[in-house]
N, C-alpha and C positions, 0 to 999 in steps of 0.2 A: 504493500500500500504506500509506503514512502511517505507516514506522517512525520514532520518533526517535532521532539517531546522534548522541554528545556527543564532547566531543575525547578522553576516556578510549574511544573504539571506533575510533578511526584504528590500521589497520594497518599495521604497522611493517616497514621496508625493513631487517633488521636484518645490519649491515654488521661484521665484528668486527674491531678497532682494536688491534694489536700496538705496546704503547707501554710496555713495560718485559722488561726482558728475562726470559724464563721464561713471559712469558704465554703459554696455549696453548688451544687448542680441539679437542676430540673427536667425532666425530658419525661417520652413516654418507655417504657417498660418493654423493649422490643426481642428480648432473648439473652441468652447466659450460653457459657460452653469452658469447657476444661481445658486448661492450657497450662504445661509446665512451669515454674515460677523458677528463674535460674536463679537465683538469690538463694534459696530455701531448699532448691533440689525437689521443694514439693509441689503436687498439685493444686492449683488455685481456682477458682470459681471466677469468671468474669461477665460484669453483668454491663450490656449496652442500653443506651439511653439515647434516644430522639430527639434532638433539644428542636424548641420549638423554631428556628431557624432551619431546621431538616439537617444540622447536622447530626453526624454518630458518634458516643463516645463510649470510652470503655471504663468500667470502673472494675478495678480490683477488690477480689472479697476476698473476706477473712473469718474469722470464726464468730463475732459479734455483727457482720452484716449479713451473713451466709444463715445466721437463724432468722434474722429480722425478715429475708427475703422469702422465705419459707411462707408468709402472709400473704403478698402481694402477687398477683398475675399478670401475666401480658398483656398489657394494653393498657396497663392504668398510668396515669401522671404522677411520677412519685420524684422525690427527691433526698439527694442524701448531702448531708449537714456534718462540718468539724465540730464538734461541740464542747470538746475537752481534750486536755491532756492529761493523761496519769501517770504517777512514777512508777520505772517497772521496780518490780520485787528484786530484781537480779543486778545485781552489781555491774555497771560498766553497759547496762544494754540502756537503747534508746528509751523516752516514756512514749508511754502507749497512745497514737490518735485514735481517740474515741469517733465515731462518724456514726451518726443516728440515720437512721433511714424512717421519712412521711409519704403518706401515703392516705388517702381517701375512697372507702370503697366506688361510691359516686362519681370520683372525678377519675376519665377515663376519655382516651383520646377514637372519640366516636369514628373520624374519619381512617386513622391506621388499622379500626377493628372490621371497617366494611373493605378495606382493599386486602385484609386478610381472604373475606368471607367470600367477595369478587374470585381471588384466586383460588378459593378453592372451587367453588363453583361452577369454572369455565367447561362448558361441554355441551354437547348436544342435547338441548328439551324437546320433549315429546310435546309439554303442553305450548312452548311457544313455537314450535317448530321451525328451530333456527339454528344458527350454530353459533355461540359466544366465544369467540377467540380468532387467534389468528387462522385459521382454517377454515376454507368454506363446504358445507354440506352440499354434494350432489344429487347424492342419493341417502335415504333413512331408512331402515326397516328393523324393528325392534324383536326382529327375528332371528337377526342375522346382524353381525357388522353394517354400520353404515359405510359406502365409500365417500374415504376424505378425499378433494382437491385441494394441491398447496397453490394459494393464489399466481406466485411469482410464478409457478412452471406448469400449472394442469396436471400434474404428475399424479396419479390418484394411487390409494393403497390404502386398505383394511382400516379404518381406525381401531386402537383397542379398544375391548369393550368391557367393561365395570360396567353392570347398575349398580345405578343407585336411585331416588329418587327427588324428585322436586317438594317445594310446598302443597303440590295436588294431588302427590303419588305418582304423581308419573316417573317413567325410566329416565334416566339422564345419562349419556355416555361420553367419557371423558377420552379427551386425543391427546391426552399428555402421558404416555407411557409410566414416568418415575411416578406421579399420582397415582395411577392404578396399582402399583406396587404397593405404594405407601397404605392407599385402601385395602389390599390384600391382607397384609402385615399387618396393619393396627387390627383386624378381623383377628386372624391367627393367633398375632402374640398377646394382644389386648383383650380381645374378645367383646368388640365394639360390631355391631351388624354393619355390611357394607351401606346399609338405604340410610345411616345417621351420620350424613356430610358436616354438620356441626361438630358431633360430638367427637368423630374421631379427629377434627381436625384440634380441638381443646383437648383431650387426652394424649394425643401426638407433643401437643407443646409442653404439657405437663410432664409427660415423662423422659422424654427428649434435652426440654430447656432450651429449643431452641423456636425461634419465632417461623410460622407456617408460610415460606415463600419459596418462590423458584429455587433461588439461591442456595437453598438450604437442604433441597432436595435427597441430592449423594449424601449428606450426612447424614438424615433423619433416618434413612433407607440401610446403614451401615448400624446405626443402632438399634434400631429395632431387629434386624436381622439378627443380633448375638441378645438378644433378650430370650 
């Protein structure tokens, strides 16, 4: 492609650094995941936040935020707070930042929870009889595979087929391969019926820890696999 990328286009691992007391950060509650902590040799919990600007950041947990967050789910508007410092017990080691984590069950970022719900959604309804995504329907039969056409090339081929269903009951067939998996899987490992599009996708994040998107896909599908 021959883009040119300068050091102002490096994307940034944006990590946020509690170093005076009072500092705090707001966002929405978008996913957690396990990543080695070189300092400690251990594993640490890291929990991302949506600031209301649409950046992403990461906070570091530890074992006084790691219970607090035990409370809050995805999607809600939480925020975590320096609040203290404590002397450690131990000779010679730093004092402890205290960091509070707020949270409100009500307050809750409406719009990240419907572009959840959008994604998981996306497929073929019987009742509007359409295709929602990038793929367009040529043919439907809820008997059989529908054939997909991919717009850019007419190229047509079997969609996978998952039911599940709509708000009417009707069948819905999804053309996103790693989603039908993920529907598989949460069935099998979870024991979520394939026709509850909501709930496996809220027990997928609950077990997981990580927020229901594209993105996330190969991971979710890697952990539920060894459950």
């Amino acid at each position: 492609m021959g883009y040119n990328f300068s050091e102002d286009d490096k994307v940034a691992s944006n990590w946020f650094k509690f170093e005076t007391i009072g500092d705090r950060i707001q966002g929405t509650y978008i996913g957690k995941r396990e990543m080695l902590n070189q300092l400690s040799g251990n594993n640490q919990t890291v929990y991302e936040l949506k600031t209301e600007n649409g950046e992403i950041w990461n906070v570091g947990g530890k074992v006084g935020i790691d219970s607090q967050m035990t409370h809050v789910k995805f999607g809600q508007i939480i925020e975590f707070r320096f609040i203290e410092e404590r002397k450690s017990k131990k000779p010679g080691m730093n004092a402890a930042k205290i960091i509070q984590v707020f949270a409100k069950k009500e307050l809750v970022d409406k719009d990240w929870l419907l572009e959840q719900e959008a994604g998981m959604g996306q497929g073929y309804s019987g009742s509007s009889g359409g295709y929602q995504g990038e793929l367009a329907v040529e043919e439907a039969s809820f008997t059989s595979a529908p054939a997909v056409a991919v717009q850019a090339t007419g190229y047509q081929q079997p969609a996978p087929v998952m039911p599940t269903s709509d708000a009417f009951g009707a069948p819905v067939y999804h053309a996103h391969p790693k989603l039908n998996e993920i529907i598989t899987l949460a069935n099998k490992k979870l024991g979520v019926p394939v026709t509850e599009q909501m709930q496996i996708k809220t027990r997928v994040m609950e077990v997981t820890g990580l927020a229901f998107i594209d993105a996330n896909y190969d991971v979710i599908i890697d952990k539920l696999r060894v459950m």
